[in-house]
N, C-alpha and C positions, 0 to 999 in steps of 0.2 A: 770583626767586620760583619757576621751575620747579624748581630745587634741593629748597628748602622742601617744594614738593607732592608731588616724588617720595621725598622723606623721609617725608612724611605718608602716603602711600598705600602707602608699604611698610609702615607699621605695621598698616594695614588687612587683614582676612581677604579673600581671595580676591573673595569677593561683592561685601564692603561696596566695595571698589576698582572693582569694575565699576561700581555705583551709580556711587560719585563720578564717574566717568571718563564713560559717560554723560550723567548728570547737566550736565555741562562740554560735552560736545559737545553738549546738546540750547540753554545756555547762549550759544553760539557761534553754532548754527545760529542763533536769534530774533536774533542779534546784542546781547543784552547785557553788558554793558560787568561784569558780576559771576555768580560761580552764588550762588543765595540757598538758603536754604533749602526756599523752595517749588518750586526746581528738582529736588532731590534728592524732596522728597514728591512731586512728580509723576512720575518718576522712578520709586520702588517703588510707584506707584499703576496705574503703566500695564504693568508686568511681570505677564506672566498668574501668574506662579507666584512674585509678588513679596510681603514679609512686610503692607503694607499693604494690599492686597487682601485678602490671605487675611483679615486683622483684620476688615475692612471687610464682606465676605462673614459671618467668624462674630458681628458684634455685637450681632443679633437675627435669630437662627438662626431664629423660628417666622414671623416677619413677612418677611424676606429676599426679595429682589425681584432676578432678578440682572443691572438696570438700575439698581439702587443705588448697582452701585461705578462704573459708566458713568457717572451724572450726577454723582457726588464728581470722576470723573475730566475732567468736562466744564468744572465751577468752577475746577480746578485751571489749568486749559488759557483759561479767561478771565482770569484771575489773574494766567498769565505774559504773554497778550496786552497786557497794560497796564503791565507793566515798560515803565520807557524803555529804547529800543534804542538801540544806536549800528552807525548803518549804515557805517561807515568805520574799524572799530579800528587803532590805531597798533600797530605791533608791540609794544611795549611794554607794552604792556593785556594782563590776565591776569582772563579770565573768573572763573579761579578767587578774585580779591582780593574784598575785600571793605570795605576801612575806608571805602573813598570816598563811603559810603551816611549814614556816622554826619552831617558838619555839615549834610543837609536834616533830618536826624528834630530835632535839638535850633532847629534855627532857624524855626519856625513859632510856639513859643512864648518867643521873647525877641522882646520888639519894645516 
């Protein structure tokens, strides 16, 4: 899989590679077992001079409050709280995977 990722992130601009790679170490840090998507948005949410902030800062420039992007960034940060972690990954675990998520999303509704 690390093959894969550095195939993948070589195709990536300079940035969006940091995102990702980030993104992965913040992933690792909480100890979950995948980086998600909400990893990566929390990720350009918490960079001061990152594309989601900036968005977040102009999406009602006359109202704008600039504790707005703080508490978007606060939900973000409850959100990956409640990912299941795995405090003991095996070497073989790759933050970066992600199929292992799909048999809970479809098995809540077959029954």
């Amino acid at each position: 899989m690390r093959a894969e990722l550095s195939t993948i992130q070589q195709t990536l601009t300079p940035e969006a590679a940091a995102v990702l790679s980030r993104a992965m170490e913040e992933a690792a840090r909480r100890h979950h077992g995948q980086t998600t998507p909400l990893h990566v948005a929390a990720t350009l949410l918490a960079a001061p001079s990152g594309l989601l902030r900036r968005a977040c800062a102009r999406s009602h420039p006359a109202s704008a409050h600039p504790l707005q992007c703080r508490a978007i960034e606060l939900c973000f940060s409850v959100a990956l709280d409640r990912l299941p972690s795995n405090p003991n990954p095996g070497p073989n675990q790759n933050p970066g995977g992600g199929a292992r998520r799909r048999p809970y999303r479809t098995r809540s509704w077959r029954r």
